[in-house]
N, C-alpha and C positions, 0 to 999 in steps of 0.2 A: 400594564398591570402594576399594582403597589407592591411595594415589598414592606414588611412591617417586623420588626423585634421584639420580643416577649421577656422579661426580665420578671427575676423573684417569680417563677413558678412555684408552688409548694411542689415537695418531691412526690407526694402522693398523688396529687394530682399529676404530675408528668407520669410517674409510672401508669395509670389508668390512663391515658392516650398511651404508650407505648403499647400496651396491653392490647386496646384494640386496634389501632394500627396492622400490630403484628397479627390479629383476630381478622382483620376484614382485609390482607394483602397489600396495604398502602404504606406510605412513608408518615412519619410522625407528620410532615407539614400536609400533605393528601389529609390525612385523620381531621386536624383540626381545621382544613377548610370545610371540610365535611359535616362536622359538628358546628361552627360556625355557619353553615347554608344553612341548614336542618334549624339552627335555634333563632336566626336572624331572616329568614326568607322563607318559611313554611307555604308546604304547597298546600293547596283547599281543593279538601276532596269534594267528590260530588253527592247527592244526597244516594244515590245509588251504591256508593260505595261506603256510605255509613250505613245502610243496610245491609250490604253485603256483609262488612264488620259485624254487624251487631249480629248477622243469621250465622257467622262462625262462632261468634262468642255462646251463642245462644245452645249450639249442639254440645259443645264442649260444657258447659254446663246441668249438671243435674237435680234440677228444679223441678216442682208441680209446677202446671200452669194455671195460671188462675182464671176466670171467669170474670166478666164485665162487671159483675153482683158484687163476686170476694171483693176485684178492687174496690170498685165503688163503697164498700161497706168500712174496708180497711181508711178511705180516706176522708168518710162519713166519721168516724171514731175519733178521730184528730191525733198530733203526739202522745207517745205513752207517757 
């Protein structure tokens, strides 16, 4: 495993990894492998579980539901 040194941090940003760190139970260096996997190694969800996603976002949400027509009509009209 590498070891690697970080120089010239802004302080604001160190404080915001301290922050979560101290938030999620890990050490400052835990946190920023963690953000580092996360921003450099994303996992790919499956199309199921971008459904699953979208049917919680959707409950939480309070919207009419629209009709095949409304959209259809709405994207019949073009930009306002």
């Amino acid at each position: 495993m590498a070891n690697i040194t970080l120089k010239n941090i802004p302080d604001n940003l160190y404080n915001r990894l301290k922050e979560a760190a101290n938030l999620h139970h890990r050490s400052i260096n835990s946190e920023l492998i963690y953000c580092l996997e996360r921003t450099l190694m994303p996992t790919r969800k499956s199309p199921e579980e971008y459904i699953a996603n979208a049917q919680t976002i959707r409950k939480r949400v309070k919207a009419k539901k629209l009709s095949i027509k409304e959209i259809q009509d709405f994207k019949n009209q073009g930009p306002p």
